[in-house]
DOFISE-232395 format. One record per residue (C-alpha): residue in three letters; x, z, y. Coordinates in steps of 0.02 Angstrom, whole numbers, m for minus. Each point is the difference from the previous one (the first is absolute). Layout:
<recs>
@type ALA&east X&up Z&north Y
...
</recs>
This chain:
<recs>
@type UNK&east 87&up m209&north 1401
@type UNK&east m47&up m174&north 4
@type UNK&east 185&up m50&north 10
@type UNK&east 21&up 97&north m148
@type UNK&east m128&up m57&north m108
@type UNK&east 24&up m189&north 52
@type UNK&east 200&up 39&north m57
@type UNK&east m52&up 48&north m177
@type UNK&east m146&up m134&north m31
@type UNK&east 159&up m139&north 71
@type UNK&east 71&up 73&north m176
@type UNK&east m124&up 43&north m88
@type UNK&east 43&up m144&north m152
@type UNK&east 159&up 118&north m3
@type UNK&east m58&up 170&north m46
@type UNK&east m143&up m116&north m106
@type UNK&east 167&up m62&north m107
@type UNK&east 68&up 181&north 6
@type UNK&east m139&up 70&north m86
@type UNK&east m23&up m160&north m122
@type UNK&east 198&up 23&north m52
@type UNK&east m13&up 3&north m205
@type UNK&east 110&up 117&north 2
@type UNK&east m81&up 146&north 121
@type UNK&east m184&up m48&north m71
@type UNK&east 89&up 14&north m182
@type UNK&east 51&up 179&north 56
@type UNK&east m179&up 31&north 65
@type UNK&east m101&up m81&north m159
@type UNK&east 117&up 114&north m91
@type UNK&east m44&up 143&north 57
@type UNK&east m190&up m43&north 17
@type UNK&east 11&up m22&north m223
@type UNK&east 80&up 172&north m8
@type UNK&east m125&up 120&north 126
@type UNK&east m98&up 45&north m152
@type UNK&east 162&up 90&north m88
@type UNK&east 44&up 82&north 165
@type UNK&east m195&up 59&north 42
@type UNK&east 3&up 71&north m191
@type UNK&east 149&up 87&north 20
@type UNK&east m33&up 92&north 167
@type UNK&east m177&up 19&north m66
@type UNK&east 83&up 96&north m161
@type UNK&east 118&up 102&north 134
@type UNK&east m132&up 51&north 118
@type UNK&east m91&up 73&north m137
@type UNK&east 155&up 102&north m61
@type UNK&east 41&up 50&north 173
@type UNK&east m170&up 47&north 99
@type UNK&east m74&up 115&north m147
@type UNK&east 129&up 152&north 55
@type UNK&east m39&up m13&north 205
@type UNK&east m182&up 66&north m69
@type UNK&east 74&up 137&north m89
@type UNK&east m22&up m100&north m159
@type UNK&east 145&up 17&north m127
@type UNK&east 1&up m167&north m117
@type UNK&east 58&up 27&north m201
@type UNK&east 172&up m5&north 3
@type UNK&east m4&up m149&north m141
@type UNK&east m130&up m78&north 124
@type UNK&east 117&up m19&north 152
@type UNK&east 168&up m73&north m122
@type UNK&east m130&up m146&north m72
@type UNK&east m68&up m42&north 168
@type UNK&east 169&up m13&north 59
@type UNK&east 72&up m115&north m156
@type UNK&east m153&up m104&north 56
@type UNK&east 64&up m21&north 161
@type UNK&east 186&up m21&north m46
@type UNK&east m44&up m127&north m124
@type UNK&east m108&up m102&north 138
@type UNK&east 76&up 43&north 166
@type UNK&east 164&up 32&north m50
@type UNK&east 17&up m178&north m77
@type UNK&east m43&up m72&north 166
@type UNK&east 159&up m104&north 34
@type UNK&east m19&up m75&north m181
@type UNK&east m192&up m45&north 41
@type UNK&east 39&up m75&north 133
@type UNK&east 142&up m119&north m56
@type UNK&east m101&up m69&north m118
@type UNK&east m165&up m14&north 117
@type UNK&east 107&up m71&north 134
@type UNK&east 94&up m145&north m104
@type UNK&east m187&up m40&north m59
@type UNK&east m44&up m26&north 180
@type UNK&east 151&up m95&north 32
@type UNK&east m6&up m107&north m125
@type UNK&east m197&up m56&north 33
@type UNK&east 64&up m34&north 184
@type UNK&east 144&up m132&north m53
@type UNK&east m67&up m53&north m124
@type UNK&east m99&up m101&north 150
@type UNK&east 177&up m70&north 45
@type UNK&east 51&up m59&north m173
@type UNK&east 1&up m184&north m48
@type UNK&east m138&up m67&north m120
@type UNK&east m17&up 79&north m166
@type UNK&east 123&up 92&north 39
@type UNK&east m66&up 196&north 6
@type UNK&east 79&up 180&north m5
@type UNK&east m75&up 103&north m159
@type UNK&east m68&up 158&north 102
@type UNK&east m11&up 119&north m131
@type UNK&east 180&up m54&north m27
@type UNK&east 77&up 22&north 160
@type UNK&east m93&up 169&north 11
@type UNK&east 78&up 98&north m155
@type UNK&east 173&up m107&north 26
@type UNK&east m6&up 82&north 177
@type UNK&east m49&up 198&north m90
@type UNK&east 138&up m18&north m111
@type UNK&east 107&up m57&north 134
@type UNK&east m46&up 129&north 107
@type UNK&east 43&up 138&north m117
@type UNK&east 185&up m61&north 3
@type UNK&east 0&up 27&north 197
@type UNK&east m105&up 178&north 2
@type UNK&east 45&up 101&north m151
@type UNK&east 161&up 79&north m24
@type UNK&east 88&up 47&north m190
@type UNK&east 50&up 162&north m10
@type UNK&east 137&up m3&north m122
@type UNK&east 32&up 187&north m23
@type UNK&east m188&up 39&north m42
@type UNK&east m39&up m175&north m83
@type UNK&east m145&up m23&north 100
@type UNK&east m64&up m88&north 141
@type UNK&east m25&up 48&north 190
@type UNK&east m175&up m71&north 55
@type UNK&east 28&up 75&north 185
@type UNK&east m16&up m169&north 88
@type UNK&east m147&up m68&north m133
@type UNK&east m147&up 62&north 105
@type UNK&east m14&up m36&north 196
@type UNK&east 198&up 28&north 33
@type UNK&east 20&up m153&north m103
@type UNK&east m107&up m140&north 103
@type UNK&east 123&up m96&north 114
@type UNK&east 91&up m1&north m184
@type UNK&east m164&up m74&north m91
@type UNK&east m21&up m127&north 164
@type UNK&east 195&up m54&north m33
@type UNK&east m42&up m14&north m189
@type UNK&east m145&up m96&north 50
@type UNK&east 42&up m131&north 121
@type UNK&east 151&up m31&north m106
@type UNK&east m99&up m6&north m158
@type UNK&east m125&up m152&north 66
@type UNK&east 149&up m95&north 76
@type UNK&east 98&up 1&north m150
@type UNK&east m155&up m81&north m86
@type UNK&east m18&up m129&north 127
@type UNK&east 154&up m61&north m6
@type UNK&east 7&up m11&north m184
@type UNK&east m184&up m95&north m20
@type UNK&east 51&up m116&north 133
@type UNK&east 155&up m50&north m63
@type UNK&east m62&up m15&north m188
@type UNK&east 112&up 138&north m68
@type UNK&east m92&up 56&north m130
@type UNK&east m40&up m26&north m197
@type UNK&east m106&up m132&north m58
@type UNK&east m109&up m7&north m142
@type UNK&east m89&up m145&north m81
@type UNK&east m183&up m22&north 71
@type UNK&east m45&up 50&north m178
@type UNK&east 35&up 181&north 40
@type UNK&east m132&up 110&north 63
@type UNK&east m11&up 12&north 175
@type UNK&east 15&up 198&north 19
@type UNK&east 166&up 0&north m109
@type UNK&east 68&up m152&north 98
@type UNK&east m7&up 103&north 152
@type UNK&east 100&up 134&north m68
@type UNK&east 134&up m98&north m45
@type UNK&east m6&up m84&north 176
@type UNK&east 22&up 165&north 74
@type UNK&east 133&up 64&north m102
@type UNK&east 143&up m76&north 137
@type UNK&east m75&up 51&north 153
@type UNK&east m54&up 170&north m69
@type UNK&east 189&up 42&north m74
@type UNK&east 68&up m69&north 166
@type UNK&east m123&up 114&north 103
@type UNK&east 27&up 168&north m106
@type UNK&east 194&up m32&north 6
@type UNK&east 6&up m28&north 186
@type UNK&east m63&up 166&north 18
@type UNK&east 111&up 73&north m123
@type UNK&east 156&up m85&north 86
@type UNK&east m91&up 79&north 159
@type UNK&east 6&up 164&north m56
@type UNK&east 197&up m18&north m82
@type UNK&east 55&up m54&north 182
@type UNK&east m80&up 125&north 72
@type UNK&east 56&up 141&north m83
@type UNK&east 172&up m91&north m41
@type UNK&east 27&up 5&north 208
@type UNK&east m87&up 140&north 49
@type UNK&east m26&up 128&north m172
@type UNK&east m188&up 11&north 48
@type UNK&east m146&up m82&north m66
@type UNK&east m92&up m181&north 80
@type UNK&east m161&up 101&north 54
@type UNK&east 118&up 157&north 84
@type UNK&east 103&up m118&north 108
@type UNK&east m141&up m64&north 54
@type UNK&east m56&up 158&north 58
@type UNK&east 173&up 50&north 80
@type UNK&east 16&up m153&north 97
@type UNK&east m179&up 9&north 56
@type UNK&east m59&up 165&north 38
@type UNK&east 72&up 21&north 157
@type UNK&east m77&up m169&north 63
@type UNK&east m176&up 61&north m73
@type UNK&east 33&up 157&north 114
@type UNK&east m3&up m85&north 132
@type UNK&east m169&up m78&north m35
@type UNK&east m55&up 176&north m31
@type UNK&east 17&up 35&north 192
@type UNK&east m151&up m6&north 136
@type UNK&east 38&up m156&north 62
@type UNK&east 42&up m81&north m163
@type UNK&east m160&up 75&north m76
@type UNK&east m93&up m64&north 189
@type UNK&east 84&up m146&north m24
@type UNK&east m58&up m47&north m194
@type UNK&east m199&up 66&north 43
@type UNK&east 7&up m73&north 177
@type UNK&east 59&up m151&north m55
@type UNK&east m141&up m10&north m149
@type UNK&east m133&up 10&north 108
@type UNK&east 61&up m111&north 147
@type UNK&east 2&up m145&north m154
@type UNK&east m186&up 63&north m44
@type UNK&east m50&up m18&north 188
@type UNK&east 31&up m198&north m8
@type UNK&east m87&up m49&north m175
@type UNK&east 169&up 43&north m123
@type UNK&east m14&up 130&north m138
@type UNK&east 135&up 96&north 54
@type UNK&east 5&up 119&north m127
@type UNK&east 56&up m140&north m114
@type UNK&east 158&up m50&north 129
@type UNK&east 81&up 168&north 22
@type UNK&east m59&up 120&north m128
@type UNK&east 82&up m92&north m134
@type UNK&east 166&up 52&north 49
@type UNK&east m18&up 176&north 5
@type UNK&east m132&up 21&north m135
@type UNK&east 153&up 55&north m118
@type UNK&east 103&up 116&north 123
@type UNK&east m187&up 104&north 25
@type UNK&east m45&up 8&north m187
@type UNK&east 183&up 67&north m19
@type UNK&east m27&up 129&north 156
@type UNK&east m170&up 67&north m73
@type UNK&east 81&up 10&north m193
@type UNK&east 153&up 122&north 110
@type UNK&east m129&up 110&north 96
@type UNK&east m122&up 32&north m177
@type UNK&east 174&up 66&north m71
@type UNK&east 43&up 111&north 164
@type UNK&east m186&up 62&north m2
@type UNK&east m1&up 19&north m187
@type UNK&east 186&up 112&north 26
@type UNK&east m69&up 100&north 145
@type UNK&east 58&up m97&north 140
@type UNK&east m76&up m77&north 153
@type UNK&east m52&up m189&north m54
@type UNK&east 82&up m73&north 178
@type UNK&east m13&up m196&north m45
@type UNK&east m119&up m80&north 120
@type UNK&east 24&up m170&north m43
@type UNK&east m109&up m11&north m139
@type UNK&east m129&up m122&north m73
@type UNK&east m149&up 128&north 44
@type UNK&east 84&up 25&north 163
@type UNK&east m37&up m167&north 69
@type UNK&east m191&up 22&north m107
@type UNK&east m55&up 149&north 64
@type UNK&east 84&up 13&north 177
@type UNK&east 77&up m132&north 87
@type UNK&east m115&up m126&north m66
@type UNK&east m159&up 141&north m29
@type UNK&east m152&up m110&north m9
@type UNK&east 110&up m163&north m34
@type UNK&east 97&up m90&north 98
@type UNK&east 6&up 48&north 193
@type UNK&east m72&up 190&north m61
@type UNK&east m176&up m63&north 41
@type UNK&east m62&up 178&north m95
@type UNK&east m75&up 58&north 142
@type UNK&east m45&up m159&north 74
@type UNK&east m200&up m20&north m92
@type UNK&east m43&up 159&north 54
@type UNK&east 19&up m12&north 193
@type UNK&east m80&up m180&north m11
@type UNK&east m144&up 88&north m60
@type UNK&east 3&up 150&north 99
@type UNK&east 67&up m29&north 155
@type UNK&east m20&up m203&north 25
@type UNK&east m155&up m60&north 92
@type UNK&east m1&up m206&north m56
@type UNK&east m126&up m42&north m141
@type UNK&east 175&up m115&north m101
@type UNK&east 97&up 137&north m6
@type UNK&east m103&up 149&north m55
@type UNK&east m64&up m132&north m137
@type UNK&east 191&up m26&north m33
@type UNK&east 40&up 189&north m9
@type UNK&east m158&up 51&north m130
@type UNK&east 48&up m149&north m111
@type UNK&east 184&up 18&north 12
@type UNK&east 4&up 199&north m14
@type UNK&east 9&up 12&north m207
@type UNK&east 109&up m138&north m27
@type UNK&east 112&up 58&north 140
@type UNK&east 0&up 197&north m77
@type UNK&east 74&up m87&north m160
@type UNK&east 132&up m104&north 111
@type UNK&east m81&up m162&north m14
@type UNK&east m19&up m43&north 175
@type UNK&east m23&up m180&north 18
@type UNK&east m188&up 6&north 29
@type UNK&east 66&up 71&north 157
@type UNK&east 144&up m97&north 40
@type UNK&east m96&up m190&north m37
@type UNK&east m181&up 96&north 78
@type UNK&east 41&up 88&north 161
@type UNK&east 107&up m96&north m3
@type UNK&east 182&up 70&north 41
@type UNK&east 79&up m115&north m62
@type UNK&east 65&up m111&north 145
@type UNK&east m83&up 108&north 119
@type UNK&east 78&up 43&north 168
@type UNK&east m85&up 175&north 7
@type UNK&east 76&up 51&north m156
@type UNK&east 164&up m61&north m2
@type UNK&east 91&up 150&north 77
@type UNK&east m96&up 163&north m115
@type UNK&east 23&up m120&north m162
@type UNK&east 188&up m4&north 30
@type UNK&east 8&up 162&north 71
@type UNK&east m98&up 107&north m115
@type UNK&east 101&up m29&north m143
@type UNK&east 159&up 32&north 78
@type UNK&east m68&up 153&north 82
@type UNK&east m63&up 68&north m180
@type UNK&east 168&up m39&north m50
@type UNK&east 78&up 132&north 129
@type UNK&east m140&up 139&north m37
@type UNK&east 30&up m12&north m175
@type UNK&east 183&up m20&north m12
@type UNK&east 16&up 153&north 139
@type UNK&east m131&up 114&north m112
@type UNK&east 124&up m44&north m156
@type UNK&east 174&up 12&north 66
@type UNK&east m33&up 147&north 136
@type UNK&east m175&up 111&north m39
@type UNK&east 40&up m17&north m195
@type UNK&east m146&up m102&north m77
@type UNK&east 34&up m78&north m162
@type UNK&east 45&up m199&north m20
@type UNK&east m116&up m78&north m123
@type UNK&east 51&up 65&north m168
@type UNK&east m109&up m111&north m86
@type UNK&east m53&up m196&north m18
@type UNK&east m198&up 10&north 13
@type UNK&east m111&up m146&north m2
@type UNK&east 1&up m94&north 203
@type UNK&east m175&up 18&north m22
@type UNK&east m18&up 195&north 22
@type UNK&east m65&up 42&north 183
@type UNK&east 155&up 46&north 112
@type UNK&east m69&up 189&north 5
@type UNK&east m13&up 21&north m165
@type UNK&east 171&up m80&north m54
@type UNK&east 83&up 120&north 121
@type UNK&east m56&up 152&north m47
@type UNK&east 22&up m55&north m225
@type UNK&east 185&up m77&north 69
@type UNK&east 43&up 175&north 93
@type UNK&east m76&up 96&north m122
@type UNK&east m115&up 63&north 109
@type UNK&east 118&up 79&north 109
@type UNK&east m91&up 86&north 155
@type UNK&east 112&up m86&north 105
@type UNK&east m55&up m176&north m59
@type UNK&east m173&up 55&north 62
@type UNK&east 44&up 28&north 172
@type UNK&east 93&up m169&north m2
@type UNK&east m171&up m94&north m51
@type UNK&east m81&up 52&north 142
@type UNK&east 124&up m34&north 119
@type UNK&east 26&up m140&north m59
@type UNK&east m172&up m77&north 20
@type UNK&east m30&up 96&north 162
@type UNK&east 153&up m116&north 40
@type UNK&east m59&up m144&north m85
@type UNK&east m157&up 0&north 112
@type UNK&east 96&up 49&north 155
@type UNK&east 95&up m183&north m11
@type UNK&east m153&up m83&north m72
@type UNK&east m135&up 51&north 105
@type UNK&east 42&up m59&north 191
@type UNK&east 38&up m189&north m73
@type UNK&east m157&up m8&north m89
@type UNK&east m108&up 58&north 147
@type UNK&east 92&up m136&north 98
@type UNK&east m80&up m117&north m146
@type UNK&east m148&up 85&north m25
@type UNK&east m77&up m33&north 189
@type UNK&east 72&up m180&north 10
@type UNK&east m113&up m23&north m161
@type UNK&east m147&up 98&north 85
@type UNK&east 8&up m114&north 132
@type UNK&east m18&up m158&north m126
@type UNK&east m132&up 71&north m87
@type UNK&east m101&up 15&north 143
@type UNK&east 28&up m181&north 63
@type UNK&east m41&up m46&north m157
@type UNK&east m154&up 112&north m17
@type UNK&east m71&up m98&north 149
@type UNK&east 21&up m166&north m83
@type UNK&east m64&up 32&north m160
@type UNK&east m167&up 75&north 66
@type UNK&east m15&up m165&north 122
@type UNK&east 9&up m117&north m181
@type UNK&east m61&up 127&north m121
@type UNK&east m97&up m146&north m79
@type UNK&east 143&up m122&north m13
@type UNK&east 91&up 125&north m85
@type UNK&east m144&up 43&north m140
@type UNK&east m12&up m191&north m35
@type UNK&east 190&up m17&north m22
@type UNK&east m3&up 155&north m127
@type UNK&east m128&up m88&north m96
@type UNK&east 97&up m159&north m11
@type UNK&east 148&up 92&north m56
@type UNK&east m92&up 104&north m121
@type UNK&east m76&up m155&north m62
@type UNK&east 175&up m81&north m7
@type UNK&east 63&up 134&north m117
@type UNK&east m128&up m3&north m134
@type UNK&east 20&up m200&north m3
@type UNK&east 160&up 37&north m55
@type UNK&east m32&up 127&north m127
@type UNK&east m140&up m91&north m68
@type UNK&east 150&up m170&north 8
@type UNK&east 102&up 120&north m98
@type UNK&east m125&up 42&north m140
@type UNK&east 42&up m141&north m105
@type UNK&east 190&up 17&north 14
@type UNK&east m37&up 176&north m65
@type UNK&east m111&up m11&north m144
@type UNK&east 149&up m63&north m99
@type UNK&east 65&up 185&north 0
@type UNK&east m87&up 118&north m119
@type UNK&east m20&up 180&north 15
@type UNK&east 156&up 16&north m121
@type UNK&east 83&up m127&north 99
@type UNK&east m32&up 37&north 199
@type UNK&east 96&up m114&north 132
@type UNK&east 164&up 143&north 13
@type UNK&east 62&up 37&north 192
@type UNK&east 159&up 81&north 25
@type UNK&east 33&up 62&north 191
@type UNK&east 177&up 29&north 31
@type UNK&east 60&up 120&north 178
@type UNK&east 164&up 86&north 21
@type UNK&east m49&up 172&north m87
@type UNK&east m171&up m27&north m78
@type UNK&east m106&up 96&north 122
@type UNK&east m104&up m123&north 97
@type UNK&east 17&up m121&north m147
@type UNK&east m144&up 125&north m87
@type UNK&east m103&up 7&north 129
@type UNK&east m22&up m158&north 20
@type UNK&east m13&up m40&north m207
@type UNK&east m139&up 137&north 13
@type UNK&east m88&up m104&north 127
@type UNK&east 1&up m170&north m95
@type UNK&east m54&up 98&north m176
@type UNK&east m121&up 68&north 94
@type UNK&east m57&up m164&north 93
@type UNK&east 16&up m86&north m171
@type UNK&east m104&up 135&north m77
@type UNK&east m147&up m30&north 129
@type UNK&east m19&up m185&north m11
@type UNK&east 7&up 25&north m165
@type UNK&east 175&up m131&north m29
@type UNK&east 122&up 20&north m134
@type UNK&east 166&up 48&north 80
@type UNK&east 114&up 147&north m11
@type UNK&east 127&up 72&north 124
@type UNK&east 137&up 110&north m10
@type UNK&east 145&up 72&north 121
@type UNK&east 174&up m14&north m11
@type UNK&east 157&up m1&north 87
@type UNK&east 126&up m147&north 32
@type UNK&east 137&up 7&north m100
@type UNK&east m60&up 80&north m155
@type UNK&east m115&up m129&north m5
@type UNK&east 121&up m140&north m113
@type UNK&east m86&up 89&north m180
@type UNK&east m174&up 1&north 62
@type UNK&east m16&up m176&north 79
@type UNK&east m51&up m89&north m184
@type UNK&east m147&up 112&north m13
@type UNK&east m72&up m71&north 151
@type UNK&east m81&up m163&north 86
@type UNK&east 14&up 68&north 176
@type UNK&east 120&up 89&north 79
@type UNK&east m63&up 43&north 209
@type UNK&east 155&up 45&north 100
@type UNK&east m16&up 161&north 127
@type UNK&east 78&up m44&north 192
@type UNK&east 147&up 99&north m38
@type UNK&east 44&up m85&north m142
@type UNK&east m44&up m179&north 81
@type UNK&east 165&up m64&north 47
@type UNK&east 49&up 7&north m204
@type UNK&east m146&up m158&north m30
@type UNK&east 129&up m126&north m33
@type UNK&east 87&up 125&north m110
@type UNK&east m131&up 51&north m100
@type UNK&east m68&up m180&north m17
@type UNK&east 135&up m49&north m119
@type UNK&east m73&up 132&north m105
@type UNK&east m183&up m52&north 8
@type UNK&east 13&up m186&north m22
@type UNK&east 80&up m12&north m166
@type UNK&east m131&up 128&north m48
@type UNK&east m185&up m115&north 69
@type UNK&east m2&up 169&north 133
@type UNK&east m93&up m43&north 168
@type UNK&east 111&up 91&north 105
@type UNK&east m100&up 61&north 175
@type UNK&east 64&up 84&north 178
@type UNK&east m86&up 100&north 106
@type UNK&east 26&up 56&north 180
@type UNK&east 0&up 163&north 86
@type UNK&east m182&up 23&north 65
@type UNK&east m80&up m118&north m127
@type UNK&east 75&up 119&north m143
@type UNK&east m42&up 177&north 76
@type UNK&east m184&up m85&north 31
@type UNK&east m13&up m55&north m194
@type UNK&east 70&up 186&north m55
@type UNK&east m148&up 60&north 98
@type UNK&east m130&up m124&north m32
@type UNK&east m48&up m49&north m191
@type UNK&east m110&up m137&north 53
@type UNK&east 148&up m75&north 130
@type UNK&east 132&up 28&north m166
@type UNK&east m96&up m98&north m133
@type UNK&east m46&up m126&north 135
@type UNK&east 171&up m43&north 52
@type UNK&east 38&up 13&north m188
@type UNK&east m119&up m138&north m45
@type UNK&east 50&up m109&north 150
@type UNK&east 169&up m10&north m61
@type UNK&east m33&up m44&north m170
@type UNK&east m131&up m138&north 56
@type UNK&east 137&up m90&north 128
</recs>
């Protein structure tokens, strides 16, 4: 194991680069701006579609306008997405580009939709009207083409000064437009010339070749070792420090929202929905509890560990971890790095994978038929995603019965070898119980030095105008926790700052409405990144480690005293 682990930290700055690529966190940040359309749409669906299982007949009128609200959102997925994703882009190179020299994002992002509608929608010439068949989720890899394609065009143009110049006299807003008249013909006709070629050679659309040529390679993902493979390899990147999420996901995010868009229609026509590799798939199951299916995990630390750290671990990791945030776990107990829990965080995933892929494909349970919120406890997302098939219940509980059949002989392992520790240590402290009360004292009397060293910094902020905090992790789930703990810290020593969560990537639009931005572990390795962002804008830009941060989303008093530290140094 050691081997193993020493192998992947040798090349660690590798997969760091991986997941830093523009263009796979472009894909990711794209995504991230569009969850809200996709969690309205299946919200709008799932209350069409569960109504009847109750006996519960809907108005017929009822059911057609909930669907036009969910063809109108959902179904223009692919378009969404170009533009979100050539946004994302463009706020990445624009990093890269010479001085004064900058990509319009707003321009780059409806160049890219218009482009994208050359590749994806087809003219039907007998019917005058327009196929919008590869608009929705068929039409990603298009909208990622139309994209990347999109930005570079831009780039090129800026950098080589091809574009119209106005005299400084002109307003600045119309003097942008007529710089971005080149690059924005030159981007919408390269997709146009695209889409001639394409169905010059081959009489099919841009966004259908794409999904001749690749389906059969996407099958093969959508086997059990290329499914093991994609989870097993997600959380072997979590075990040593790198979001791995953010390295592999990214390249099958589109193939999954296309495989959950086919099974809604084969549920919808009376078929079985036989996808497994879906988005919710990876939620719910092979990742169930987040990364390294650590669902289970909480409850036998509380019930069935013996050490004092990790019962403490599993009561203040069990919520967070029912809602897939699972870091307080992985940074507390820790497992992270952690010999004992290298082989069930690997394995569990992989082994979910299998169950669930087995109960799908051979005992016919559902695929996820619809893209819920990552957030939803695995149970729960299941049984809405199966629609509450009786099937789907026995898979739940064998699935955590196996779940804390892998789990549970590792963590005993842990469990005494932390006993014994806290026993050692139990002797020690009672033989310098004093020493110990007069170092608590010093540090409590260290920490309200440096509020009270803070007050006058603060008192230049006014109720209307509090000292704003922005804390940035990968998905925005610990980052609220531990913005709860400094407004709450702030709120009890009574100084004027605000905090609020976020998550990296979707964080370019916010970062002028703040003076702080606090950076979450996972996100960590993007500080040089993000600090060409925050020094043009006066923003004290601050890291935090594993421990430190799961201590301050725990601890108001620890969170708005490393707070103040930070902005005295």
């Amino acid at each position: 194991m050691n081997t193993i682990v020493n192998a992947i930290e040798k090349h660690q700055s590798t997969f760091v680069k991986i997941s830093k690529n523009n263009y796979l966190m472009a894909i990711k940040d794209g995504f991230i701006s569009v969850m809200p359309l996709v969690m309205f749409a299946s919200l709008m669906l799932l209350i069409s579609s569960l109504p009847p299982l109750f006996g519960i007949q809907l108005p017929p009128a009822l059911t057609a306008w909930l669907g036009k609200l969910y063809n109108f959102t959902m179904g223009m997925l692919g378009l969404m997405v170009a533009g979100t994703t050539a946004k994302a882009l463009t706020g990445n190179l624009n990093h890269t580009m010479p001085q004064n020299k900058y990509m319009n994002a707003t321009s780059t992002m409806i160049a890219s939709m218009c482009g994208f509608l050359f590749l994806a929608v087809t003219p039907e010439i007998k019917t005058n009207a327009l196929s919008v068949q590869y608009i929705g989720s068929q039409g990603l890899l298009s909208a990622f083409v139309a994209a990347f394609l999109t930005v570079n065009i831009y780039k090129f143009c800026i950098k080589k000064n091809i574009t119209i110049k106005l005299p400084k006299e002109v307003p600045g807003a119309i003097s942008q437009s007529f710089k971005d008249i080149f690059p924005f013909a030159f981007a919408v006709l390269a997709c146009a010339l695209i889409d001639v070629i394409s169905r010059g050679l081959t009489g099919v659309p841009f966004a259908q070749l794409f999904q001749k040529f690749l389906t059969p390679l996407f099958k093969g993902v959508e086997t059990y070792p290329g499914m093991c493979f994609i989870w097993g390899l997600s959380a072997l990147l979590w075990f040593v420090g790198i979001h791995g999420p953010s390295v592999v996901m990214p390249a099958v995010t589109a193939f999954q929202m296309a495989n959950t868009d086919a099974n809604l229609k084969m549920f919808q026509a009376g078929l079985h929905a036989s996808h497994a590799m879906t988005n919710n798939f990876g939620n719910y199951i092979a990742a169930i509890g987040g990364t390294g299916a650590t669902f289970v995990v909480p409850f036998l630390l509380i019930f069935l560990m013996h050490s004092h750290q990790l019962k403490e671990i599993g009561k203040a990791s069990i919520v967070p971890v029912m809602f897939a945030v699972n870091e307080p776990l992985l940074f507390g107990a820790p497992i992270i790095l952690n010999p004992y829990m290298f082989v069930p965080f690997i394995l569990t995933p992989m082994a979910n994978v299998i169950l669930g892929k087995f109960f799908t494909d051979v005992l016919g349970m559902n695929g996820m038929i619809y893209v819920l919120p990552w957030t939803v406890p695995g149970p729960i997302g299941v049984l809405l995603n199966t629609h509450f098939q009786f099937i789907s219940i026995i898979f739940i509980l064998v699935l955590l019965a196996m779940d804390c059949f892998i789990y549970l002989p590792f963590l005993k392992a842990y469990d005494k070898v932390l006993l014994t520790q806290e026993k050692e240590k139990a002797v020690k402290i009672s033989n310098s119980e004093h020493q110990v009360n007069k170092v608590e004292e010093k540090k409590k009397k260290i920490e309200t030095n440096v509020i009270n060293s803070n007050d006058t910094v603060l008192t230049n902020y006014s109720e209307k105008d509090k000292l704003k905090v922005l804390v940035l992790c990968a998905g925005a789930g610990t980052s609220a926790q531990l913005a709860d703990a400094i407004n709450e810290g702030a709120q009890k020593e009574k100084v004027a700052i605000t905090a609020t969560s976020g998550a990296y990537g979707s964080h370019h639009d916010l970062l002028p409405n703040y003076n702080v931005v606090i950076l979450a572990p996972q996100v960590r390795s993007y500080y040089d990144d993000i600090k060409k962002d925050t020094d043009p804008l006066g923003i004290k830009l601050i890291a935090t480690k594993g421990m430190q941060y799961i201590d301050m989303t725990r601890n108001p008093q620890k969170a708005i005293t490393f707070l103040l530290k930070q902005l005295h140094n």
